[in-house]
N, C-alpha and C positions, 0 to 999 in steps of 0.2 A: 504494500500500500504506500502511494507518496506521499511524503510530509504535508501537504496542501489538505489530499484526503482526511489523514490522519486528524489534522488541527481542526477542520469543520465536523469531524465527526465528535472532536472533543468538546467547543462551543454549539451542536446539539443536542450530547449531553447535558451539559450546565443548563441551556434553555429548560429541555423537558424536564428535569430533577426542579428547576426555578417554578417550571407553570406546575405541575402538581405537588410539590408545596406552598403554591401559594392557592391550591383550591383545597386543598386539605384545609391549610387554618381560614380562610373564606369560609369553607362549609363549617366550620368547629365557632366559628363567633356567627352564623347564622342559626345552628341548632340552640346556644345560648340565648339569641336575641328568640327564637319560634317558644324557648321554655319560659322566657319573661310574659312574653305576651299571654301565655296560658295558663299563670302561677302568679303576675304581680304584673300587669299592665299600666300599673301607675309608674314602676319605678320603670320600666322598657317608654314612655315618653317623657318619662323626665333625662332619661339619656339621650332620647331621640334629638328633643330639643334645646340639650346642650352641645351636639355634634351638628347641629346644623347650622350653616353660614351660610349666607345669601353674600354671592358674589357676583355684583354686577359688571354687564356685560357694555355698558355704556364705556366706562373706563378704560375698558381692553381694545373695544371696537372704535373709539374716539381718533387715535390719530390714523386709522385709515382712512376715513371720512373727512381729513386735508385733503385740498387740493394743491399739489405740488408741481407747478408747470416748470418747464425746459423749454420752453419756446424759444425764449432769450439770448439760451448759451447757446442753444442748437443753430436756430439762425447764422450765428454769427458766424459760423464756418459749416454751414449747408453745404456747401460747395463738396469740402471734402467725406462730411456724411454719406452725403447723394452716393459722391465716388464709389465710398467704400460697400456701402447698402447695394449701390449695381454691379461692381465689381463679384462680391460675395456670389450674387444670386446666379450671375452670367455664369461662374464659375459652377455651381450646381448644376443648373440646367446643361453645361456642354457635358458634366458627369452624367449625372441622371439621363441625359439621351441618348448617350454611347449605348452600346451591346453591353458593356460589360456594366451598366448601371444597374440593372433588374437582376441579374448576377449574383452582384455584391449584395443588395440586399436579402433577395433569399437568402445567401447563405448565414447573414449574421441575424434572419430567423429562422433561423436552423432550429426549430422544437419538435414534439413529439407529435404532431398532427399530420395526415396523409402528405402525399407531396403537391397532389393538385390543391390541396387547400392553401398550402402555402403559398402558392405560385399564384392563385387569386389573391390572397394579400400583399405578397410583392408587387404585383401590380395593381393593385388598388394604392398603396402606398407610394409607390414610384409616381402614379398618377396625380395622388394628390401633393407629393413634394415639388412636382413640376408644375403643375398650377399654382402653388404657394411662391415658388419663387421667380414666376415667372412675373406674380403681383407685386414682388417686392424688388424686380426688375425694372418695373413702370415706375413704381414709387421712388425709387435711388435715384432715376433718372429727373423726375419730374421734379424731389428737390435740390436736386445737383442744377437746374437750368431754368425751371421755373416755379421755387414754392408757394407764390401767389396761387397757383392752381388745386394747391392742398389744404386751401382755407376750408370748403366745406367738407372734405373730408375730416379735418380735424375737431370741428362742431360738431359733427356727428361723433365720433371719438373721445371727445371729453363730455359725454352724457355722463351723469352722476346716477349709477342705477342701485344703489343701495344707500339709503338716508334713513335720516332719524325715525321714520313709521315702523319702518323695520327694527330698528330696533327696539321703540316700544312695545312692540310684540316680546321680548323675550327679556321686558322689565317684569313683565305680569307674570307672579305663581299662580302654579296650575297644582294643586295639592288632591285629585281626588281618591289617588290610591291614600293618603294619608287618613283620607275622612274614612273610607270604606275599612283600613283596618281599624281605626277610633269605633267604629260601630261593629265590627266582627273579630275580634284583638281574637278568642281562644281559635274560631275559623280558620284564620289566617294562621295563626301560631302553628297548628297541629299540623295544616302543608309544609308551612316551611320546616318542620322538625323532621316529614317524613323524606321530603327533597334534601334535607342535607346529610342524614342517616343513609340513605341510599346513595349518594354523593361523597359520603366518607367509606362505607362498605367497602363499595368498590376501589379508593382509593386506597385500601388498606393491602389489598390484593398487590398493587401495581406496586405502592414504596416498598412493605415488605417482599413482595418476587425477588 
């Protein structure tokens, strides 16, 4: 086996020994919290409610909702953006249209699927790389010689499609599994005792094996 094997076999190790220890004690502080709920459901939401923290999503989502333009700097040497944006693309397109463009891509998706399938996604993919940079052949060009022409493209491009509505949608708690176990605490309790019993059962198989 080569060292490469070897090493990923060893960091899949650690992974799975990581994920079913951490569903073992997952399931071991659910079967505790299912015996609270059916034994002492006062003291299982007095915990509830000292673990729970409302972290808003305004704060996190706040500075993607700047608007941050490059108009400015970019202009000012359009010229050689343009350049370098049409050069780029020119250069795809004469690969991507050669023979050996559909090629190269099959082969670096080379996976476990028949070979006609692949060979419709290489060419689907080639197809769509070649339209993409054939648009960004137009585009190099047009601000390399005349960016005045990119103004209503750019108005349409600087649409703002995610604002403040959006995210008061996800200022608002939505608590109703909270109400349904407040009004079915031993209900709820008794599944989750037997989902995590059956959860650990089986888990007990797999660490000890």
């Amino acid at each position: 086996m080569s060292p490469t094997a070897s090493y990923l076999n060893f960091v899949a190790d650690i992974f799975q020994q990581t994920l079913l220890l951490s569903l073992f004690i997952g399931a071991a502080c659910a079967l505790l919290a299912g015996l609270l709920l059916i034994f002492n459901s006062a003291l299982a939401w007095r915990i509830s409610e000292h673990l729970n923290r409302w972290v808003s999503s305004r704060a996190a989502l706040g500075p993607l909702l700047k608007k941050y333009s490059i108009d400015e700097p970019l202009y000012r040497v359009h010229r050689l953006i343009g350049l370098l944006i049409a050069a780029g693309a020119l250069y795809s397109l004469v690969i991507l249209g050669s023979s050996q463009g559909e090629t190269a891509i099959l082969v670096s998706l080379g996976g476990p699927g028949s070979a006609p399938f692949n060979s419709w996604i290489a060419k689907s993919l080639r197809f769509t790389l070649l339209a993409g940079n054939f648009g960004g052949l137009i585009f190099g060009l047009l601000l390399m010689v005349r960016p005045s022409a990119l103004k209503k493209f750019e108005a349409w491009a600087d649409r703002k499609i995610f604002g403040p509505e959006a995210i008061n949608r996800l200022e608002k708690m939505y608590l109703p599994a909270d109400a349904f176990v407040r009004v079915h605490p031993r209900v709820v309790g008794g599944l989750v005792i037997l989902g995590s019993v059956y959860v650990l059962a089986n888990l007990r198989y797999v660490l000890l094996g």
